[in-house]
MIMARZA-703709 format. One line per field, with one value per residue: residue number from 1; residue in three letters; x, y, z of N, C-alpha, C, CB in turn. Coordinates in steps of 0.1 Angstrom, whole numbers. Glycine has a CB too. Example, Ala and Ser with C-alpha at 12.3 -4.5 7.8 and 13.67 -1.06 7.14 Angstrom:
// residues 2
nr <- c(1|2) .
rest <- c(Ala|Ser) .
nX <- c(132|128) .
nY <- c(-57|-22) .
nZ <- c(78|71) .
caX <- c(123|137) .
caY <- c(-45|-11) .
caZ <- c(78|71) .
cX <- c(132|129) .
cY <- c(-33|0) .
cZ <- c(78|79) .
cbX <- c(113|141) .
cbY <- c(-45|-6) .
cbZ <- c(90|57) .
// end
This chain:
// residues 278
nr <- c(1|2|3|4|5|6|7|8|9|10|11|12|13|14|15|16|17|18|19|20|21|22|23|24|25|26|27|28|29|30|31|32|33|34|35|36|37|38|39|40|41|42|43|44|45|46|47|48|49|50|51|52|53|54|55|56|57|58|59|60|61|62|63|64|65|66|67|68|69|70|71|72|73|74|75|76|77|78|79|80|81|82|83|84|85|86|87|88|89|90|91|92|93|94|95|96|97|98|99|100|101|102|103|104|105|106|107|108|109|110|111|112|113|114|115|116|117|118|119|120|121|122|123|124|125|126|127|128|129|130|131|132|133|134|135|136|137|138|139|140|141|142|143|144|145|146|147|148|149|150|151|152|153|154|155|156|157|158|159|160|161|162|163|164|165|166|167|168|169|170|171|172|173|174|175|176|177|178|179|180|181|182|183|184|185|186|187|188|189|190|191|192|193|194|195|196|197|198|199|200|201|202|203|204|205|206|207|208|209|210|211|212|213|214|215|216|217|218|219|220|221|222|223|224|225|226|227|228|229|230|231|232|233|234|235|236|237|238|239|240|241|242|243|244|245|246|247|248|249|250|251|252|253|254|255|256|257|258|259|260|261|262|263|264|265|266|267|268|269|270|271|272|273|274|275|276|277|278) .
rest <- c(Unk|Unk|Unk|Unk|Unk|Unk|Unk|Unk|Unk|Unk|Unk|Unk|Unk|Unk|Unk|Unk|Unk|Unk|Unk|Unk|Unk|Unk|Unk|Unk|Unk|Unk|Unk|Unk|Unk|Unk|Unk|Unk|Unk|Unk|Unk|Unk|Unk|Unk|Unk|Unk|Unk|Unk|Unk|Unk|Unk|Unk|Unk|Unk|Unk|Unk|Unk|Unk|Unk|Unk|Unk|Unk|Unk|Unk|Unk|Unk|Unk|Unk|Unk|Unk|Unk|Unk|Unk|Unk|Unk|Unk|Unk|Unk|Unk|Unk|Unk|Unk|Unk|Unk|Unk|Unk|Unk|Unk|Unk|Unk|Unk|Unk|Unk|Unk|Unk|Unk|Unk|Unk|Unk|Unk|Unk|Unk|Unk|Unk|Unk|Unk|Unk|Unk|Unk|Unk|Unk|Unk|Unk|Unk|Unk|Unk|Unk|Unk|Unk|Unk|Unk|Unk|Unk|Unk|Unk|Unk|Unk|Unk|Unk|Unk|Unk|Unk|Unk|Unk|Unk|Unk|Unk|Unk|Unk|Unk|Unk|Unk|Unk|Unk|Unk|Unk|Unk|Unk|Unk|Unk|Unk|Unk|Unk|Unk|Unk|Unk|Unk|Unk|Unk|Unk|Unk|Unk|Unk|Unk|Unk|Unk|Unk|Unk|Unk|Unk|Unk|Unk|Unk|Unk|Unk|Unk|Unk|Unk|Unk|Unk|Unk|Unk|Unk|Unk|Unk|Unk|Unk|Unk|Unk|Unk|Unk|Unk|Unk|Unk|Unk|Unk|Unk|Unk|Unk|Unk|Unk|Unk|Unk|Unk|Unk|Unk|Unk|Unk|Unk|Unk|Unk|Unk|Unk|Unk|Unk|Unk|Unk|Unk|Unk|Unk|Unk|Unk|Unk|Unk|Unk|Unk|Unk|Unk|Unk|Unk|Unk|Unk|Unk|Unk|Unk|Unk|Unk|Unk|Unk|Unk|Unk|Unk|Unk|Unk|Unk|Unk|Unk|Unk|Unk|Unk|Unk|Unk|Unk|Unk|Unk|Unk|Unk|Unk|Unk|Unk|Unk|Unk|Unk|Unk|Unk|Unk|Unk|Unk|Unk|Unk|Unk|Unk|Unk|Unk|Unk|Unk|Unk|Unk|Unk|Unk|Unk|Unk|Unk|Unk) .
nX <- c(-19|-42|-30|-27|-51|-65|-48|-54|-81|-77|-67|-90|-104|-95|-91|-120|-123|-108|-122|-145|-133|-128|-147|-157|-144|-151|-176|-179|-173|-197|-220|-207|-208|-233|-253|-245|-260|-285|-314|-313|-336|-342|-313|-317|-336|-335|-303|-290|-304|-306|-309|-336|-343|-317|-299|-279|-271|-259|-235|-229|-239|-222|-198|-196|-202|-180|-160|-143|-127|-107|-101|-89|-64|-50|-45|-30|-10|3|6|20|46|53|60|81|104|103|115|137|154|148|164|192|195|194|214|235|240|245|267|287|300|295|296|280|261|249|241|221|206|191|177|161|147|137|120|96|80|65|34|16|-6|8|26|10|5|29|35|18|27|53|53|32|53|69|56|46|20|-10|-8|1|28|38|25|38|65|61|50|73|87|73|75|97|113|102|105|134|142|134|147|173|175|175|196|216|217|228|254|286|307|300|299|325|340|328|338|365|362|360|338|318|312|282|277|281|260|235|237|242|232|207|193|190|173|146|123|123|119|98|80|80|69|45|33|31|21|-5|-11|-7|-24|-49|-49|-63|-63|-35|-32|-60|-49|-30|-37|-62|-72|-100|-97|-77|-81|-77|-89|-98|-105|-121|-142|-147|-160|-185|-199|-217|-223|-254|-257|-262|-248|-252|-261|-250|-221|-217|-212|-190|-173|-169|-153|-136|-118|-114|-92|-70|-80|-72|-47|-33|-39|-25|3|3|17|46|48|52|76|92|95|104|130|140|149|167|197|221) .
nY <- c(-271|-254|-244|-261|-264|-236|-233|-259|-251|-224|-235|-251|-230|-218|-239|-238|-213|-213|-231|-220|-200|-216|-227|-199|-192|-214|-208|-192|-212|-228|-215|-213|-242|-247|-233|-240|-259|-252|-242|-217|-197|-206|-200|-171|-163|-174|-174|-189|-206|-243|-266|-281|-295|-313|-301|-312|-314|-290|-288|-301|-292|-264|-276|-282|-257|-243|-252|-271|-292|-285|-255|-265|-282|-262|-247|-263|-270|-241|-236|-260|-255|-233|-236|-255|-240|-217|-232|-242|-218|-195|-208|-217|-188|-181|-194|-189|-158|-161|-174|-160|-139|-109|-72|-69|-92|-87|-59|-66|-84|-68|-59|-73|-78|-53|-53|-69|-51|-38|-24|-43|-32|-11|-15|-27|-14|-10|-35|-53|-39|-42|-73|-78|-66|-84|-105|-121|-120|-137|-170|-191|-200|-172|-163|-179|-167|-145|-153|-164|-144|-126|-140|-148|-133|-134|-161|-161|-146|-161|-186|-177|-171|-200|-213|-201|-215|-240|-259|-248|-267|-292|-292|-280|-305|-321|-307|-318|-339|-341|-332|-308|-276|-274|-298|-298|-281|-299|-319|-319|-295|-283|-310|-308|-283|-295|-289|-262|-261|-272|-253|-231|-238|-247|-223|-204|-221|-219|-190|-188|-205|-196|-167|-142|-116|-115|-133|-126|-104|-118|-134|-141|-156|-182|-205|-209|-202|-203|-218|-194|-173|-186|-191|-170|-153|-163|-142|-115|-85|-80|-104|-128|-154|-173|-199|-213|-203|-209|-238|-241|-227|-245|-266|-254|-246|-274|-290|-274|-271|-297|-303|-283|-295|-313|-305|-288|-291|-289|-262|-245|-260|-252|-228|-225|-234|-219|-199|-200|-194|-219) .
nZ <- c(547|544|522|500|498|487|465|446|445|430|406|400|394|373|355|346|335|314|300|294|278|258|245|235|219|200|194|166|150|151|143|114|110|113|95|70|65|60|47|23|30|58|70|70|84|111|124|143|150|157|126|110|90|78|56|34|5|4|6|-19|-41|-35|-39|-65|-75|-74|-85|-69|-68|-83|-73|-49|-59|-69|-45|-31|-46|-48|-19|-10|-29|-25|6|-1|-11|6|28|22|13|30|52|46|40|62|77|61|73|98|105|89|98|92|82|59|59|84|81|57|69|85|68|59|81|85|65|75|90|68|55|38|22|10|-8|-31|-56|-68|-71|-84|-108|-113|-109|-135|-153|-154|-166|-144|-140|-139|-131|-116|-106|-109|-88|-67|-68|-57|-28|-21|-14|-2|23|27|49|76|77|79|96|121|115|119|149|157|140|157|181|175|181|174|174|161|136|134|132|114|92|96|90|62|51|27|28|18|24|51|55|49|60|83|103|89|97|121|121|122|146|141|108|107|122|110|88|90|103|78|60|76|69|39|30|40|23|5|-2|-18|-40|-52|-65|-82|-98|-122|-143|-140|-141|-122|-99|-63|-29|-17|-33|-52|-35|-26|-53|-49|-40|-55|-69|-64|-54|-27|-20|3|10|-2|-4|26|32|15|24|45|36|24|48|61|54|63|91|102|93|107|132|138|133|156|178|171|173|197|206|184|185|210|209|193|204|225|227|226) .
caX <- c(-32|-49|-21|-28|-65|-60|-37|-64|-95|-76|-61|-106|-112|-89|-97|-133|-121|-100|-128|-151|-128|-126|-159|-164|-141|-159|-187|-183|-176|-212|-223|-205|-215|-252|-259|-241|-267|-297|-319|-313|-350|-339|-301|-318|-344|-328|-290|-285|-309|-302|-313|-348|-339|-298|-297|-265|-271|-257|-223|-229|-240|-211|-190|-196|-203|-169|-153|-138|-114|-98|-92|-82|-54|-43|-42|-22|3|11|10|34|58|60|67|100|115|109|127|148|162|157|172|206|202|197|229|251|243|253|284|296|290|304|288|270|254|240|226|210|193|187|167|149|137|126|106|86|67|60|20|18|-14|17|31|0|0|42|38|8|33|65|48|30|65|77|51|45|3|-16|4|7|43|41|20|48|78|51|52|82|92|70|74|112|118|101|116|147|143|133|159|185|179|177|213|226|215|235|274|295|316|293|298|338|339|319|350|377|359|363|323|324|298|267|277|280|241|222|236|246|224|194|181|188|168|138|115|121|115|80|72|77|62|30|27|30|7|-15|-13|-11|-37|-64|-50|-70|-57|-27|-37|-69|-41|-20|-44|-73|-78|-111|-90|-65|-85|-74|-103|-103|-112|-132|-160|-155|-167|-203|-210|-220|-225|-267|-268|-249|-250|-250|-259|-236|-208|-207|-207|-179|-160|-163|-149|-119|-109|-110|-78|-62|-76|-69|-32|-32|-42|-15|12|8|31|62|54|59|91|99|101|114|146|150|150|175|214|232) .
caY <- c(-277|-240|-236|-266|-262|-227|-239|-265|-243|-218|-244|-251|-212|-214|-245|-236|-197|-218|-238|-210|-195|-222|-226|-189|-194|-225|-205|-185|-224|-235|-207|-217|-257|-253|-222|-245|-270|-248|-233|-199|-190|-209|-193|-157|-162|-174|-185|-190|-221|-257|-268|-286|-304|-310|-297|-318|-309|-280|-291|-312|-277|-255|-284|-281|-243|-234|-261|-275|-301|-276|-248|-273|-286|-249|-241|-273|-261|-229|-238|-267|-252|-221|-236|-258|-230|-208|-238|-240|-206|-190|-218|-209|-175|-173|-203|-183|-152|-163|-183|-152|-129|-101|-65|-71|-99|-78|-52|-72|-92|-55|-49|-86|-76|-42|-56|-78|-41|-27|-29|-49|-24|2|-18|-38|-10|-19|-51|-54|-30|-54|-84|-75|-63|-97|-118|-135|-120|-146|-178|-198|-194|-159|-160|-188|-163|-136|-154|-167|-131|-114|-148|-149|-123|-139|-169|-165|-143|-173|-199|-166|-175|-211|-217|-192|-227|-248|-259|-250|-275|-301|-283|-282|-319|-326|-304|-322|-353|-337|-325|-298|-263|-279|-316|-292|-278|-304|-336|-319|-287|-288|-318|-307|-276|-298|-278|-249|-254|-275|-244|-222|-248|-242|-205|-202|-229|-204|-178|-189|-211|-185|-155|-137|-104|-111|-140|-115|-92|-118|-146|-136|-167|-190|-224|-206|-196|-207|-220|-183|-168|-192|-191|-152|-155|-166|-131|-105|-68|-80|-113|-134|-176|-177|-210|-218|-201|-217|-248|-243|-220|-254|-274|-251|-250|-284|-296|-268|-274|-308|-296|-280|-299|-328|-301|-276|-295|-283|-248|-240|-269|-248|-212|-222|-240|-207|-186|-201|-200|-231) .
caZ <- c(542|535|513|492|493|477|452|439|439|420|395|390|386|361|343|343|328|303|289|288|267|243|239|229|202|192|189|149|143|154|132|102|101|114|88|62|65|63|33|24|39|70|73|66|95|124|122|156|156|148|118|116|86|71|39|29|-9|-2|1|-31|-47|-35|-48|-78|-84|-74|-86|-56|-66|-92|-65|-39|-66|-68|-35|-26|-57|-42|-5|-9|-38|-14|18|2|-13|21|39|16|9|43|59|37|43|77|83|60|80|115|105|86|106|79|76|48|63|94|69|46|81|90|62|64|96|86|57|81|94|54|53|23|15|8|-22|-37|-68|-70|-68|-97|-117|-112|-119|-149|-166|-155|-174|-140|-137|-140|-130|-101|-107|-105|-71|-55|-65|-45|-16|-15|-16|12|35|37|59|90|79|77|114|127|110|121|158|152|144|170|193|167|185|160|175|151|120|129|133|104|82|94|78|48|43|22|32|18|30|66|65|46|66|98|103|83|103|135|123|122|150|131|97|108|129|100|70|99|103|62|54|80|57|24|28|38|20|2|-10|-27|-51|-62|-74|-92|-106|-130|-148|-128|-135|-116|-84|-53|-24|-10|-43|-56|-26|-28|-64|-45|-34|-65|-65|-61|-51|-18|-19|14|15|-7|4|39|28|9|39|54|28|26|61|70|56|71|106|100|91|120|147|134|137|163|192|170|174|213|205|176|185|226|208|183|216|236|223|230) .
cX <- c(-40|-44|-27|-45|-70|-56|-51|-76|-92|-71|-80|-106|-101|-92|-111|-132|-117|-112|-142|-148|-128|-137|-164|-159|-144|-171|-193|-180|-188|-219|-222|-212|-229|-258|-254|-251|-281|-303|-317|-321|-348|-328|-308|-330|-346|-318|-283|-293|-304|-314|-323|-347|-321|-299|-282|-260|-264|-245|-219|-228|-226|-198|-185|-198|-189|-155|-141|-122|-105|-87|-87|-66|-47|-40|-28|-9|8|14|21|49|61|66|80|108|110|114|135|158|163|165|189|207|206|213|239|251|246|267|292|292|301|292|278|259|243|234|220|200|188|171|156|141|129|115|93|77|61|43|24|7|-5|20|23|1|13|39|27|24|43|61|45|42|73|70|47|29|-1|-14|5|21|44|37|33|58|70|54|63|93|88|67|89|114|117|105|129|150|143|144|171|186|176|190|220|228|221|249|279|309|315|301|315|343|340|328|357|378|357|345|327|314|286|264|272|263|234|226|240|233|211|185|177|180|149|124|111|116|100|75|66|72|48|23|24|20|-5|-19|-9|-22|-50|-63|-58|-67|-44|-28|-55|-62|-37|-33|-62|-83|-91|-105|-81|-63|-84|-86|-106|-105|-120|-146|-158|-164|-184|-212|-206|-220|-245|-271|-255|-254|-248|-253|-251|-224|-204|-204|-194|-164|-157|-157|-132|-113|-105|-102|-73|-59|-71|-52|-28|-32|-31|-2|18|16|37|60|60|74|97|107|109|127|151|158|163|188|222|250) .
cY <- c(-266|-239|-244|-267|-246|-230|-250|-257|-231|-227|-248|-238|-217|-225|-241|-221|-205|-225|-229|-201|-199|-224|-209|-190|-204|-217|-200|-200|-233|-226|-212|-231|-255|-246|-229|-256|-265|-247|-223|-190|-192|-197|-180|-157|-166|-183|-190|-204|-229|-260|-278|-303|-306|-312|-301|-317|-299|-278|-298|-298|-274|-261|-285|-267|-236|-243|-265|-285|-294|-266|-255|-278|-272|-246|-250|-271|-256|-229|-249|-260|-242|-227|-245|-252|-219|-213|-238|-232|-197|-198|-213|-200|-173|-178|-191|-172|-149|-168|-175|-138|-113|-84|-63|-76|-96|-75|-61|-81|-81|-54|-61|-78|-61|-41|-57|-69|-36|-35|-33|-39|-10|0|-27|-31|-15|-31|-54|-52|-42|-69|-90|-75|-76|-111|-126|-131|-131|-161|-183|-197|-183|-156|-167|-178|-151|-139|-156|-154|-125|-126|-152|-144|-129|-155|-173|-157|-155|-186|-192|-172|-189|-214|-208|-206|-239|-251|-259|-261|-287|-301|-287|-296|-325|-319|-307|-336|-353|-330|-312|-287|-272|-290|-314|-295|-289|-315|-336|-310|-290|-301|-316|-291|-282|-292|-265|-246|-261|-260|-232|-227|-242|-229|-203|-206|-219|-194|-179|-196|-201|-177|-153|-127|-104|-123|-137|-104|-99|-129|-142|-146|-177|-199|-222|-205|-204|-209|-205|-177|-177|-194|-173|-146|-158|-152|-118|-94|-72|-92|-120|-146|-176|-197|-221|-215|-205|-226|-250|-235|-237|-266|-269|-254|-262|-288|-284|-267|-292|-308|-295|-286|-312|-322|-293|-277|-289|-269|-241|-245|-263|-234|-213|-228|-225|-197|-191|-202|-206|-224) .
cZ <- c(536|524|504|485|480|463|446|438|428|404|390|385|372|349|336|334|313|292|286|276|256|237|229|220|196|191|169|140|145|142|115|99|104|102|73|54|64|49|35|31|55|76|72|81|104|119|131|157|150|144|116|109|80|62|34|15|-9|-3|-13|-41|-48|-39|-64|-84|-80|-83|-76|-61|-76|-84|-56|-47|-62|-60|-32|-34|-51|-27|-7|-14|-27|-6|11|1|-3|29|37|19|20|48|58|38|56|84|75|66|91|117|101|88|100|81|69|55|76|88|63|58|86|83|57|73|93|71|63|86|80|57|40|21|8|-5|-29|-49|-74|-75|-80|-106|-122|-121|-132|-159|-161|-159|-159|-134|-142|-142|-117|-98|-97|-86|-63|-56|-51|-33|-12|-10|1|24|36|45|76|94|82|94|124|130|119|137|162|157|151|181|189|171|171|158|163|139|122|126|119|90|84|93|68|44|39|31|25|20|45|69|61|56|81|103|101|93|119|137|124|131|143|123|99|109|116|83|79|98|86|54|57|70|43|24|25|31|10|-12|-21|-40|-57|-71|-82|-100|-111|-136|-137|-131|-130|-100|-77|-45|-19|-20|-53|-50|-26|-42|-62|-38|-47|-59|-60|-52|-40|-19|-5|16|4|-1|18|36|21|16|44|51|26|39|71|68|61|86|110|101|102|134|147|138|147|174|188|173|187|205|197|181|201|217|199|190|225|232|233|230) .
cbX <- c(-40|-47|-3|-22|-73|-51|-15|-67|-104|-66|-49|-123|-105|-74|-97|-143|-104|-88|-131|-153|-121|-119|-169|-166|-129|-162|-189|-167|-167|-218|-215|-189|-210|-264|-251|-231|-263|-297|-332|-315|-364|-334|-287|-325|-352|-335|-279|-289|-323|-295|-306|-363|-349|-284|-298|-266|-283|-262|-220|-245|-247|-210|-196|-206|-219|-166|-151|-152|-115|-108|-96|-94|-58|-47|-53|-27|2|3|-2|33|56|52|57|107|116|102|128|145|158|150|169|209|193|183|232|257|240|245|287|299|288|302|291|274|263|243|229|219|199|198|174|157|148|136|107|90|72|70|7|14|-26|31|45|-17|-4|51|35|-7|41|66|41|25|76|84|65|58|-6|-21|15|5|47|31|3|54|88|36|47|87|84|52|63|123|107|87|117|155|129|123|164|181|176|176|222|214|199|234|283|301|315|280|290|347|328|301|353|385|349|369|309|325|300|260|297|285|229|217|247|263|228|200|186|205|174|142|120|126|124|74|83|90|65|31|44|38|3|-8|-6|-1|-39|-71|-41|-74|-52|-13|-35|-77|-30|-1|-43|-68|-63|-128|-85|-61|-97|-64|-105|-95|-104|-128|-161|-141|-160|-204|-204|-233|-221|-275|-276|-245|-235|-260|-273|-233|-205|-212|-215|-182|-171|-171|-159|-115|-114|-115|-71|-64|-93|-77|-31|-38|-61|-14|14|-1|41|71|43|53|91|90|86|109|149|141|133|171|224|230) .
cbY <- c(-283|-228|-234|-277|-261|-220|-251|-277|-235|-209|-261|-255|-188|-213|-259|-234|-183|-230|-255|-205|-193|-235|-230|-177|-194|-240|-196|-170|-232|-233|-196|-216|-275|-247|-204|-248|-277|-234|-234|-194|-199|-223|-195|-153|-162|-179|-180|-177|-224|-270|-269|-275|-306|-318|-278|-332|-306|-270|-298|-325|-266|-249|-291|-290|-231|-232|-261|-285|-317|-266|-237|-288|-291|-239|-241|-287|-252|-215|-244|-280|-246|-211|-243|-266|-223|-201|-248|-238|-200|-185|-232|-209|-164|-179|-224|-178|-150|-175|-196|-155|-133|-113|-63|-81|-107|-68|-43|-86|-103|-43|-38|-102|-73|-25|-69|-87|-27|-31|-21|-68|-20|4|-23|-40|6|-23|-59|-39|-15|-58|-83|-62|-46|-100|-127|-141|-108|-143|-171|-214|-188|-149|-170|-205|-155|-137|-161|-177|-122|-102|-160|-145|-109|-137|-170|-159|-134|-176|-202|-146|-167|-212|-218|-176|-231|-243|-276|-235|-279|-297|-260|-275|-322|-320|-294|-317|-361|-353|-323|-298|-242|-279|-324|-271|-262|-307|-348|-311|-281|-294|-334|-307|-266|-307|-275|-245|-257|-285|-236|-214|-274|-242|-190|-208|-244|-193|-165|-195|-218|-177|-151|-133|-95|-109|-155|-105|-83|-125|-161|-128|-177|-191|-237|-195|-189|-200|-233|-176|-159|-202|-202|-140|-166|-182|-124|-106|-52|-79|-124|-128|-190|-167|-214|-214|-188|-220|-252|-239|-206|-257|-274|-234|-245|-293|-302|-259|-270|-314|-283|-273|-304|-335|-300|-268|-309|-284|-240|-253|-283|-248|-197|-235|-259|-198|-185|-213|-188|-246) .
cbZ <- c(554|539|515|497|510|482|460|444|454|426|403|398|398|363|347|359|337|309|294|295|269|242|253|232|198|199|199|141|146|172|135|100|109|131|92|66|77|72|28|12|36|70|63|45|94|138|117|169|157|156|113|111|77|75|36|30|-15|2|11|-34|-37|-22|-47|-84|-81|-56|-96|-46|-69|-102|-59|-35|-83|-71|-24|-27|-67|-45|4|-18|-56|-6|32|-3|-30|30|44|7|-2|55|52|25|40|90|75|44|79|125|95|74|129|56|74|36|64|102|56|31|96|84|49|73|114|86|51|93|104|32|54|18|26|17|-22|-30|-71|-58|-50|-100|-110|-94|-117|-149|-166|-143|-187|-129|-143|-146|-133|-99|-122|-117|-67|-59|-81|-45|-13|-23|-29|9|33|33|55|93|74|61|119|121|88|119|164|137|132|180|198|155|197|157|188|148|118|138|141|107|79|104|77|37|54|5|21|8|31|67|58|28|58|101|96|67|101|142|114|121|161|127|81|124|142|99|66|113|109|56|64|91|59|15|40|48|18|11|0|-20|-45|-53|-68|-86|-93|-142|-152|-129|-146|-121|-80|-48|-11|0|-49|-58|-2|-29|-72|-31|-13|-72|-86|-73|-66|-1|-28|21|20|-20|6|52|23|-7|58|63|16|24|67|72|42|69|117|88|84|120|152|114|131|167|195|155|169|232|200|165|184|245|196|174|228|244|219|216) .
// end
């Protein structure tokens, strides 16, 4: 009876720890929508209080001075086109590297994996350089081959221990019905990687969505700018929009948490099935 009484009062400490916790990280989100909603005079002289009146204009504003449905187009470009060709093509790398399990095929997953530590701040002047002499600066193009570049690596780590949990018994089955190698992954494989490649369409989205830094290096053009350099465009060398620029922080992020909160079951489901060889 002690025992069980224990066991439930610790199970409240903990819920009560838990939702304290979530609240504090709801807090830089109370910040962002009430300060969004303010006047500049307001937001600048207390941002902690709620707002007296809701300045809703100012989403209408930051709407239109960034042009919102332009970078929203762009973003959605390069976030989709990326993530099919990183399901794509790790997918295929990581399957042909477990099935043929060849020298080569180690090294070259060697040197996947020892990408995934390079600070990208190491090769940002490279990676201009490169670019440039391949015509693909200023280009959504050019940005998707970008990513699809410096987001294989933890792709294809991922997909790698994936099909380790794949019976190859399937796959032999599925050749002595005559399927040929790409009959194998796309109609045997491939679907049964479905935890996976969600998990890793999710994480990607994550970071291409918000990034920042590397579509300031490749994209110059303003009908080109993505929503994270189009609301950075609202702070000058003299002057900050603050009350523009939140409003339009909270215009970018909602389809993302929206995104997010629709997919994040698969990711436990994703990365416990990558972990475990069947």
């Amino acid at each position: 009876m002690e025992t069980s009484k224990n066991y439930r009062f610790s199970t409240i400490v903990t819920e009560i720890v838990m939702v304290l916790i979530g609240l504090l990280f709801l807090v830089p989100f109370y910040f962002l929508f009430v300060n969004s909603v303010k006047t500049f005079g307001d937001l600048l002289t207390n941002s902690a209080a709620w707002p007296e009146v809701f300045q809703w204009g100012n989403y209408a504003n930051a709407w239109e001075k960034i042009k919102f449905p332009s970078a929203l187009m762009n973003s959605l470009i390069v976030t989709v086109v990326s993530n099919l060709l990183l399901v794509l093509i790790s997918s295929m790398a990581a399957y042909r590297m477990v099935r043929s399990d060849t020298l080569f095929n180690r090294i070259l997953f060697g040197v996947f994996i020892a990408a995934m530590v390079i600070p990208f701040q190491s090769i940002m002047i490279p990676l201009v350089t490169v670019t440039s002499n391949l015509g693909l600066i200023d280009s959504l193009f050019g940005l998707i081959i970008c990513y699809l570049g410096f987001g294989a690596p933890m792709s294809i780590f991922l997909f790698h221990g994936f099909v380790k949990s794949v019976p190859l018994e399937i796959e032999e089955a599925a050749r002595v019905d005559g399927s040929s190698a790409y009959g194998v992954f796309f109609r045997i494989v491939f679907p049964l990687m479905k935890p996976m490649y969600v998990t890793v369409i999710i994480l990607n989205t994550l970071w291409i969505w918000n990034d920042y830094l590397l579509p300031s290096l490749i994209l110059q053009s303003s009908n080109l700018r993505t929503i994270p350099i189009a609301t950075f465009a609202l702070f000058g060398q003299y002057t900050k929009q603050w009350d523009l620029a939140l409003p339009a922080l909270v215009l970018g992020i909602m389809p993302i948490i929206i995104f997010f909160l629709l997919m994040q079951k698969y990711i436990i489901q994703g990365i416990t099935a990558g972990s475990v060889k069947g």
